[in-house]
Biopython code that builds the backbone (N, CA, C, O; Angstrom):
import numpy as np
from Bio.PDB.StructureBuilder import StructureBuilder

atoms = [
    (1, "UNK", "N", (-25.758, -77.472, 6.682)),
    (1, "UNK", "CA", (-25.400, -76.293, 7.425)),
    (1, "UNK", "C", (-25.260, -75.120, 6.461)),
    (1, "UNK", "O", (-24.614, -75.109, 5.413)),
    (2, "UNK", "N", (-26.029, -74.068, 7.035)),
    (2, "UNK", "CA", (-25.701, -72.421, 5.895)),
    (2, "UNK", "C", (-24.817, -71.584, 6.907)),
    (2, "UNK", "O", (-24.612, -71.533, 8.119)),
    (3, "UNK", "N", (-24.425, -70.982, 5.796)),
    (3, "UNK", "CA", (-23.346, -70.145, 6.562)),
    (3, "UNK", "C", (-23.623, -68.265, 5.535)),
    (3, "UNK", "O", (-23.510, -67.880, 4.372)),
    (4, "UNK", "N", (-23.965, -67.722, 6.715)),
    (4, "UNK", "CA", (-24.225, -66.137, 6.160)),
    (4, "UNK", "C", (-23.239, -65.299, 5.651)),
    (4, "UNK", "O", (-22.193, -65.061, 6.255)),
    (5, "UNK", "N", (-23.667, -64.630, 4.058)),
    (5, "UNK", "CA", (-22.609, -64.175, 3.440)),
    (5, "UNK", "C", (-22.769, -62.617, 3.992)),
    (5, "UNK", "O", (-23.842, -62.181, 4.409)),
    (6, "UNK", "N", (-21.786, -61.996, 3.946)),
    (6, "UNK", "CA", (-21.529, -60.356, 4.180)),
    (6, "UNK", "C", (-21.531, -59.993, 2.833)),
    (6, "UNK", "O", (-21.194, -60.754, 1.925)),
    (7, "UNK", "N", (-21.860, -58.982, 2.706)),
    (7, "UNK", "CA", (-22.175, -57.698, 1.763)),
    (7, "UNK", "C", (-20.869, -58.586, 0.768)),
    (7, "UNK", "O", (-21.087, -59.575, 0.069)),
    (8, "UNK", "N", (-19.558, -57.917, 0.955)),
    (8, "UNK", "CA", (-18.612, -58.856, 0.102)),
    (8, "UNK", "C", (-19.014, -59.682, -0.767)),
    (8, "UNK", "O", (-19.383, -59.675, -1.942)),
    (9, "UNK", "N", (-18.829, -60.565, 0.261)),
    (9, "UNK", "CA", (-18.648, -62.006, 0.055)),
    (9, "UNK", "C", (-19.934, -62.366, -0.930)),
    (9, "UNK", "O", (-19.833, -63.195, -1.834)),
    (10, "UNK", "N", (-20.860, -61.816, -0.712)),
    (10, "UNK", "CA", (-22.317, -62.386, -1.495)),
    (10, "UNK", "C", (-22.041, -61.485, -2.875)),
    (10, "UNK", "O", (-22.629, -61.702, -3.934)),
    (11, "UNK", "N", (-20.973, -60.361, -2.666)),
    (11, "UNK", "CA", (-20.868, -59.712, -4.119)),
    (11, "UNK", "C", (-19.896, -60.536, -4.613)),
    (11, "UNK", "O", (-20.211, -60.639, -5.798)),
    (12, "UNK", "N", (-18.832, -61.238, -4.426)),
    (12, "UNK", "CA", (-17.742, -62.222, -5.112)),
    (12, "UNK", "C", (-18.226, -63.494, -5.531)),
    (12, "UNK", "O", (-17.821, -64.140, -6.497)),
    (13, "UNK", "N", (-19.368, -63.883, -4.514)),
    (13, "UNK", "CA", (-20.501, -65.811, -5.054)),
    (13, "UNK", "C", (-21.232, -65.136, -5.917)),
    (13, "UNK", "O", (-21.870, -66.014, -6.498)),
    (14, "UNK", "N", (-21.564, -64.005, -6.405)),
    (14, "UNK", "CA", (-22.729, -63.710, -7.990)),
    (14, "UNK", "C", (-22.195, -63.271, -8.812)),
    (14, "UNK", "O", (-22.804, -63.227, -9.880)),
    (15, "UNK", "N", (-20.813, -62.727, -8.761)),
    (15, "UNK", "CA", (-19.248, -62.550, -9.753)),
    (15, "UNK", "C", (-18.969, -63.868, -10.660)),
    (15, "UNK", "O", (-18.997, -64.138, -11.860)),
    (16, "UNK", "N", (-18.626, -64.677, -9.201)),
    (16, "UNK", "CA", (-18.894, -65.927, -9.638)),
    (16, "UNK", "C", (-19.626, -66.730, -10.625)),
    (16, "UNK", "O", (-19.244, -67.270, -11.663)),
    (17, "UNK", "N", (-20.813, -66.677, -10.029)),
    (17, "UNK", "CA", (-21.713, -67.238, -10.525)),
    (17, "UNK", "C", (-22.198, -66.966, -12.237)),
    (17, "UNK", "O", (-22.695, -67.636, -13.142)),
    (18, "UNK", "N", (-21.743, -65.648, -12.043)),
    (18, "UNK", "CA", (-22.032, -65.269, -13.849)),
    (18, "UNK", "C", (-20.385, -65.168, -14.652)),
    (18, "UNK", "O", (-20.182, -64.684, -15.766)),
    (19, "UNK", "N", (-19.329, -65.779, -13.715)),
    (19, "UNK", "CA", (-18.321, -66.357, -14.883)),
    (19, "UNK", "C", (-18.454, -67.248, -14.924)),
    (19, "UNK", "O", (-18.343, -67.606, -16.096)),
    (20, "UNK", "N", (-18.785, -68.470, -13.943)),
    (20, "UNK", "CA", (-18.739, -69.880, -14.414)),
    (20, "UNK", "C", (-20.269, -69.849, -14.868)),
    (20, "UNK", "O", (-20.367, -70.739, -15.714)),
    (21, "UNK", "N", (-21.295, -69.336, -14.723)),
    (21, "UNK", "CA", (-22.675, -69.534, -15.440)),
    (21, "UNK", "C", (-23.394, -70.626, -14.779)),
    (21, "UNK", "O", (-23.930, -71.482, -15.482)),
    (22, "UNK", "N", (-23.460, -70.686, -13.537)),
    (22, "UNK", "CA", (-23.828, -71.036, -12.529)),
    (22, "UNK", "C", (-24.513, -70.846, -11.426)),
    (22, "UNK", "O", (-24.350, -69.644, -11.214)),
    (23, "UNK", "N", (-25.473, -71.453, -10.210)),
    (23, "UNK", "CA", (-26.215, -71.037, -9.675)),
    (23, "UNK", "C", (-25.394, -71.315, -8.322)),
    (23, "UNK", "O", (-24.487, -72.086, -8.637)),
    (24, "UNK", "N", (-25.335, -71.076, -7.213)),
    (24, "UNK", "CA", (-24.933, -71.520, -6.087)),
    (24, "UNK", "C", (-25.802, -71.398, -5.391)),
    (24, "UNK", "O", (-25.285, -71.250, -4.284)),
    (25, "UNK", "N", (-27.143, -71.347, -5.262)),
    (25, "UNK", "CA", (-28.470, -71.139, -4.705)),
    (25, "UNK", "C", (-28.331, -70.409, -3.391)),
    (25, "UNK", "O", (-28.528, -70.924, -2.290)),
    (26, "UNK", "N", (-28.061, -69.467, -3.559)),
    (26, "UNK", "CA", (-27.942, -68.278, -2.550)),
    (26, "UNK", "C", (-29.277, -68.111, -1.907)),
    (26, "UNK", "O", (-30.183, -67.641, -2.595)),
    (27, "UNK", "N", (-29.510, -68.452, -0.629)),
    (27, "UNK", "CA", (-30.809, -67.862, 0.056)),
    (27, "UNK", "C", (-31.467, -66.913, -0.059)),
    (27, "UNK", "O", (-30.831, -66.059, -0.676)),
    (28, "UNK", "N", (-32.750, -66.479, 0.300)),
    (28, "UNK", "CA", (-33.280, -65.321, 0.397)),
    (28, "UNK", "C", (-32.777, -64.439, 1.517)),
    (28, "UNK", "O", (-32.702, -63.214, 1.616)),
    (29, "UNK", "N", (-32.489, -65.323, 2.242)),
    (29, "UNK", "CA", (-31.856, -64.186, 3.556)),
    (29, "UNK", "C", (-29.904, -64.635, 3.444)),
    (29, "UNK", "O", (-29.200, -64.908, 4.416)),
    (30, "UNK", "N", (-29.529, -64.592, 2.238)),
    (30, "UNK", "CA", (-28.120, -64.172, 2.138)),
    (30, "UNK", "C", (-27.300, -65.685, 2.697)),
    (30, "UNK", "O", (-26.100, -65.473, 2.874)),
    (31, "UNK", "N", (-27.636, -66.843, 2.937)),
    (31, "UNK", "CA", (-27.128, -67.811, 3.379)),
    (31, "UNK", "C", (-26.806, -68.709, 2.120)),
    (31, "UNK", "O", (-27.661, -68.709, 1.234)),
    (32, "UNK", "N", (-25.606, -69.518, 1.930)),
    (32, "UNK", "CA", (-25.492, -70.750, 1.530)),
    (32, "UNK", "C", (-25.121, -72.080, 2.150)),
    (32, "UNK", "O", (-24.507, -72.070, 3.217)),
    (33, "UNK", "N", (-25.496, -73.415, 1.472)),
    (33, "UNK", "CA", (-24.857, -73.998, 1.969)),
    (33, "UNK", "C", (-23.201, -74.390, 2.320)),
    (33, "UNK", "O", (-22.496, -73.387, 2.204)),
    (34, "UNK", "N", (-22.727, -75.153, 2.568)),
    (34, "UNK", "CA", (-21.151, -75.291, 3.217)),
    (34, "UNK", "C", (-20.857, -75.844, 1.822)),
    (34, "UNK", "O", (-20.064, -75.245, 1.094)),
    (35, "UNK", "N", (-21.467, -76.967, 1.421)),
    (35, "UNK", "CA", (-21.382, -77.524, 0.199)),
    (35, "UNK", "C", (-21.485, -76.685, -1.000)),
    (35, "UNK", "O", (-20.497, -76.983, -1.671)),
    (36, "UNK", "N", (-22.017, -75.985, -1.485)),
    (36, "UNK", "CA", (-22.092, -74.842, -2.199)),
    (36, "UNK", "C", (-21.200, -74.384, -2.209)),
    (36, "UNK", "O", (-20.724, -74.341, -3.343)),
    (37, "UNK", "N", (-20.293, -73.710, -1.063)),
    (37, "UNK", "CA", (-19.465, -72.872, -0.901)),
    (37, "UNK", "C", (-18.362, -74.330, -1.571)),
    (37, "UNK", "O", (-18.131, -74.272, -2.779)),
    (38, "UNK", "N", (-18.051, -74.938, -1.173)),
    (38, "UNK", "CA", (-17.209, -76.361, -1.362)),
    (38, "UNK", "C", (-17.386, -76.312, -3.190)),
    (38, "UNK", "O", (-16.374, -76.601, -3.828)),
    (39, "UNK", "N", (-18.218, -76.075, -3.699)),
    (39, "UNK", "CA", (-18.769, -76.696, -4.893)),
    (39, "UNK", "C", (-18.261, -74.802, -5.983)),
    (39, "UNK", "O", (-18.298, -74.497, -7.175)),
    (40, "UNK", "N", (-17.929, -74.181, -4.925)),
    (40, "UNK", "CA", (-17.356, -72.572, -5.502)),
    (40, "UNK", "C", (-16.083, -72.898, -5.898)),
    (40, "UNK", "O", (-15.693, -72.885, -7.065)),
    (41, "UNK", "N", (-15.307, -73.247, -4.746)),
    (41, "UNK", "CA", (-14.157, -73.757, -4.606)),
    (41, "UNK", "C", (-13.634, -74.693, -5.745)),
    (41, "UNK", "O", (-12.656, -74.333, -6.400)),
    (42, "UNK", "N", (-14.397, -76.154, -6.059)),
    (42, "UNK", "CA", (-14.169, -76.929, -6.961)),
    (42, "UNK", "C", (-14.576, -76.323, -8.130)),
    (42, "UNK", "O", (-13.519, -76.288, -8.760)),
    (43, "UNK", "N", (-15.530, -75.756, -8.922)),
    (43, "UNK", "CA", (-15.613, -74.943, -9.997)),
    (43, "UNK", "C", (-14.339, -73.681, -10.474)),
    (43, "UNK", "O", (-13.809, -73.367, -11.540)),
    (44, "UNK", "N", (-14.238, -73.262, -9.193)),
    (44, "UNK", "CA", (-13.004, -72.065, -9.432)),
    (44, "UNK", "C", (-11.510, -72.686, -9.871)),
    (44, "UNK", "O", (-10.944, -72.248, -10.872)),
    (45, "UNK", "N", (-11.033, -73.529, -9.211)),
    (45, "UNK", "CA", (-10.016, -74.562, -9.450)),
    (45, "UNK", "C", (-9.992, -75.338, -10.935)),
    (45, "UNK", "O", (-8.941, -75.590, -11.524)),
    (46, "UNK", "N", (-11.125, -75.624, -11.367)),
    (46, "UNK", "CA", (-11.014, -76.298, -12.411)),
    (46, "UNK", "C", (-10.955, -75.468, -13.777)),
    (46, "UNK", "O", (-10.437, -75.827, -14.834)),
    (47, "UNK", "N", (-11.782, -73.969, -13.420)),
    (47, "UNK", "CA", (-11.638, -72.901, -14.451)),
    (47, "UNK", "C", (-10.158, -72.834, -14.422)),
    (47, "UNK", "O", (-9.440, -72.931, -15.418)),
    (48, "UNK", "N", (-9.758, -72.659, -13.204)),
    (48, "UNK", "CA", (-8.233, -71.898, -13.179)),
    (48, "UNK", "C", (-7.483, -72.821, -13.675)),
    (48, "UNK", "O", (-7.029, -72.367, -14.726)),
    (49, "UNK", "N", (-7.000, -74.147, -13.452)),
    (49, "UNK", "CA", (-6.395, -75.422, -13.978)),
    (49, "UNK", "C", (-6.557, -74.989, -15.658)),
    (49, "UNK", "O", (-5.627, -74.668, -16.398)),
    (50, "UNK", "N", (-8.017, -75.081, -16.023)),
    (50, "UNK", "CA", (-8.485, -74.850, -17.681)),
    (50, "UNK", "C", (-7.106, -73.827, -18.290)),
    (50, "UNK", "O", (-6.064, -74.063, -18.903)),
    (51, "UNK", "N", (-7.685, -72.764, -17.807)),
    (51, "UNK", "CA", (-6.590, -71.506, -18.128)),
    (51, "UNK", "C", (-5.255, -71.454, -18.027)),
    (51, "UNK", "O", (-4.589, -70.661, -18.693)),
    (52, "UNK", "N", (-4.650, -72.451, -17.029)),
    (52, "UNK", "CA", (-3.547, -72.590, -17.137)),
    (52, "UNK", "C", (-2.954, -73.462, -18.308)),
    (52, "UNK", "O", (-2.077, -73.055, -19.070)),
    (53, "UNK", "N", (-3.480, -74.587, -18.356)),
    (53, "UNK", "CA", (-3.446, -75.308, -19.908)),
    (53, "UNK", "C", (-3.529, -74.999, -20.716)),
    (53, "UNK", "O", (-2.974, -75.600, -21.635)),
    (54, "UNK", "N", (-4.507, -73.489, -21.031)),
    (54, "UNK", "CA", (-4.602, -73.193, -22.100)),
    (54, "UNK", "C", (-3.495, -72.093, -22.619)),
    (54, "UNK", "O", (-3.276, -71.776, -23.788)),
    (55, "UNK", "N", (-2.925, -71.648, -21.554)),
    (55, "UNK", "CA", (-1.895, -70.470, -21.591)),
    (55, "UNK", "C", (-0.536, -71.312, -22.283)),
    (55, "UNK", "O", (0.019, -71.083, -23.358)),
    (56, "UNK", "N", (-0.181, -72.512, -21.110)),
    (56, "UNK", "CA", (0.519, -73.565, -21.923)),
    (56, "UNK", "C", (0.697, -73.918, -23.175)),
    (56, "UNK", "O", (1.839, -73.894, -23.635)),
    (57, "UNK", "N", (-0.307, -74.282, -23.903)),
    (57, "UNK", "CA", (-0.553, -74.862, -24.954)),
    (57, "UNK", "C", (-0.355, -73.536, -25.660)),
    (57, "UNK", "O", (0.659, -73.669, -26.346)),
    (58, "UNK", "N", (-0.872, -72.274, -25.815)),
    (58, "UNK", "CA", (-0.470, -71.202, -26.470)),
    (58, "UNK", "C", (1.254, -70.529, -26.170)),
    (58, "UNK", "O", (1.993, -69.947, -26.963)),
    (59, "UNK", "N", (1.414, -70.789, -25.131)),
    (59, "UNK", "CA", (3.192, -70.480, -24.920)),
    (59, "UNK", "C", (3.948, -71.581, -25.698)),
    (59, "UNK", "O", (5.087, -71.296, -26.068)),
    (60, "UNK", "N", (3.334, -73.103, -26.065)),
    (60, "UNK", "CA", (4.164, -73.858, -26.752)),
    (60, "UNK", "C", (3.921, -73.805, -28.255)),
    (60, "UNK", "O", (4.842, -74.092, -29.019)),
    (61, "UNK", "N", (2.479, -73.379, -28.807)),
    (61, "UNK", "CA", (2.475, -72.820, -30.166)),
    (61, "UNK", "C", (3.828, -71.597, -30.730)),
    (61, "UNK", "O", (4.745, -71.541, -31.550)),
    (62, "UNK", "N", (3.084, -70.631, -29.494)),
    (62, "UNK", "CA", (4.347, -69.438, -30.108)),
    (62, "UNK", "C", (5.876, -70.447, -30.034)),
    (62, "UNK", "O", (6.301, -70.796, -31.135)),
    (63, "UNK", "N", (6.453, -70.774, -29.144)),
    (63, "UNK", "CA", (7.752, -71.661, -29.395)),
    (63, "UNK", "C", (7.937, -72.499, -30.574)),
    (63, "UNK", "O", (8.768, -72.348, -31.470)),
    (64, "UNK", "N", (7.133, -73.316, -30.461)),
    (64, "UNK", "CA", (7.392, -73.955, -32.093)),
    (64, "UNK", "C", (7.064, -73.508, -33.145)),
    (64, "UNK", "O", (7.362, -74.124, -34.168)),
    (65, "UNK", "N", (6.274, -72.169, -33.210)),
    (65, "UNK", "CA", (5.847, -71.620, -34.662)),
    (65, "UNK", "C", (6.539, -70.314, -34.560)),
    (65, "UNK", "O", (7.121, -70.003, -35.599)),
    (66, "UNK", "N", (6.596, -69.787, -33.953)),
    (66, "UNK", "CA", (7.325, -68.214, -34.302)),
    (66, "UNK", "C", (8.548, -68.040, -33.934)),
    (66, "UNK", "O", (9.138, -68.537, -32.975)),
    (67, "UNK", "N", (8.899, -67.352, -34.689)),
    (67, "UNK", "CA", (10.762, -66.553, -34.207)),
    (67, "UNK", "C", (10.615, -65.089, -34.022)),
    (67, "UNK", "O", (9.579, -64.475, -34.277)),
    (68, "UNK", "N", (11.556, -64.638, -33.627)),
    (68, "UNK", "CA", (11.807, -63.605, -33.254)),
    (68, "UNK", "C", (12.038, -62.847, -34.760)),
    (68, "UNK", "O", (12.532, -63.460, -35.707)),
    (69, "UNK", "N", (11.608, -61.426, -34.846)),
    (69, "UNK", "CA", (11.953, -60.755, -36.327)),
    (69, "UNK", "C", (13.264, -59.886, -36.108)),
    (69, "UNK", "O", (13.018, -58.783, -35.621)),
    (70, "UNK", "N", (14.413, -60.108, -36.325)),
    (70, "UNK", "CA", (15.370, -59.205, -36.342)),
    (70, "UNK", "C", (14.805, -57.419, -36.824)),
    (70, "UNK", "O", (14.189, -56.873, -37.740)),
    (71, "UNK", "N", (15.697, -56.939, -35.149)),
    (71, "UNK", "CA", (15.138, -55.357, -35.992)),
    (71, "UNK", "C", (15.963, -55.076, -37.184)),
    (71, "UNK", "O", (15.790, -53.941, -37.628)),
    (72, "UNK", "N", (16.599, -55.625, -37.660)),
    (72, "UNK", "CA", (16.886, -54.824, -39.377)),
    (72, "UNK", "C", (15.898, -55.410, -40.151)),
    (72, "UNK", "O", (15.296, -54.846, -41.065)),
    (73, "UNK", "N", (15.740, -56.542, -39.774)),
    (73, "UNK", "CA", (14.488, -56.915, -41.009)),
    (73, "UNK", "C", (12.665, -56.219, -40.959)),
    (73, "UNK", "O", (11.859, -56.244, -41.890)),
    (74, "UNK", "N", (12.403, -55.510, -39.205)),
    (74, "UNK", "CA", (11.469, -55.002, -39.006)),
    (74, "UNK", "C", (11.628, -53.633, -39.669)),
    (74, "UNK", "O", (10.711, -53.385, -40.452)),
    (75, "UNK", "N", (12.746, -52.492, -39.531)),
    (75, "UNK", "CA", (12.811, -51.373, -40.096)),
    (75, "UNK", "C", (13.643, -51.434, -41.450)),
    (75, "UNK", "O", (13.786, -50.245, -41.736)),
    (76, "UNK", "N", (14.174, -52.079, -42.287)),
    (76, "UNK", "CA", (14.022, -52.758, -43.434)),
    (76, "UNK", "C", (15.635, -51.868, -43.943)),
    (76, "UNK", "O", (15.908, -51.499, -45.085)),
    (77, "UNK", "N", (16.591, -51.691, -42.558)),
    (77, "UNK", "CA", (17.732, -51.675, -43.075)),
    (77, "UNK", "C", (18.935, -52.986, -42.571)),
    (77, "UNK", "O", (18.575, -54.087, -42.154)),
    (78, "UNK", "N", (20.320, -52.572, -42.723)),
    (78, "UNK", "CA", (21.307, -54.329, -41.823)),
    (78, "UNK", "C", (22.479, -52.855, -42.073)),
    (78, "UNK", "O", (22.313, -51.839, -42.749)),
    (79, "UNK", "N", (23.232, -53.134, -41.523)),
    (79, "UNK", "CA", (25.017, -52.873, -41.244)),
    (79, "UNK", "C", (25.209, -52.653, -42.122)),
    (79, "UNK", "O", (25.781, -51.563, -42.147)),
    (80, "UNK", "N", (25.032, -53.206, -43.399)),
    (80, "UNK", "CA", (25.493, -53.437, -45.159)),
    (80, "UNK", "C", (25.513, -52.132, -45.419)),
    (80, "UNK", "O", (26.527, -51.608, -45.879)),
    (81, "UNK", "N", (24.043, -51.215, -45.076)),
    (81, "UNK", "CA", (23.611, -50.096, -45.601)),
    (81, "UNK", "C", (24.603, -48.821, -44.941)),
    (81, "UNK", "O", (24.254, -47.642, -45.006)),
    (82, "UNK", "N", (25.626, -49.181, -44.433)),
    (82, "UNK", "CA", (26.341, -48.162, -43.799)),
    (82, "UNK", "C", (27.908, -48.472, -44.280)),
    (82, "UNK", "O", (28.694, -47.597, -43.916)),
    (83, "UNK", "N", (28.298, -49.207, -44.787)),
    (83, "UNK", "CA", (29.579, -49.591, -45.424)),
    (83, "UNK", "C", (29.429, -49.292, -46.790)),
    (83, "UNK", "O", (30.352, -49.512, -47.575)),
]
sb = StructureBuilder()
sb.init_structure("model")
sb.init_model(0)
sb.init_chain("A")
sb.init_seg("    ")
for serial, (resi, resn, name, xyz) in enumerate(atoms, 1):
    if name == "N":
        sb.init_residue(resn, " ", resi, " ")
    sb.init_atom(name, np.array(xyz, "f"), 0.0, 1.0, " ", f" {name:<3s}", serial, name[0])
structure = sb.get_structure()
C-alpha cells in the first residue's frame, strides 16, 4: 500500500533521507510505501537512541574528568589579596 506525501511531508522524508543517507524510494508521483514510512520511523529512533548515548557517555566523561575552576583561580586573585 502507498500512501501520498503533501508538499511537507515529502520535504521532511528527503531531510531525512540525506541525514540518515538513505533512500526511502519515494515515487515519481510523490507516493511511498507504508513500510518505508515504518522503516523512517525505525531509522529515526535508532539515530535518536544513538545520540542519546552518546550525550550520556559525554555527560559521564565531563563528571569523572573535570571540576569546576574556582573563580579566584580563573581571574587569578582569593580573599588573601584583600587582607
Amino acid at each position: 500500500m502507498r500512501c501520498k506525501l503533501d508538499v511537507y511531508d515529502l520535504e521532511i522524508i528527503r531531510h531525512i533521507e540525506d541525514l540518515l543517507k538513505t533512500d526511502f524510494k519515494i515515487g515519481p508521483d510523490d507516493t511511498i510505501e507504508v513500510n518505508s514510512l515504518l522503516s523512517v520511523i525505525e531509522e529515526l529512533f535508532y539515530a535518536f537512541k544513538h545520540l542519546i548515548e552518546e550525550i550520556n557517555e559525554i555527560e559521564e566523561d565531563r563528571d569523572e574528568n573535570y571540576k569546576p575552576i574556582p573563580v579566584s583561580d580563573q581571574v587569578g586573585i582569593s580573599d588573601k589579596d584583600f587582607l
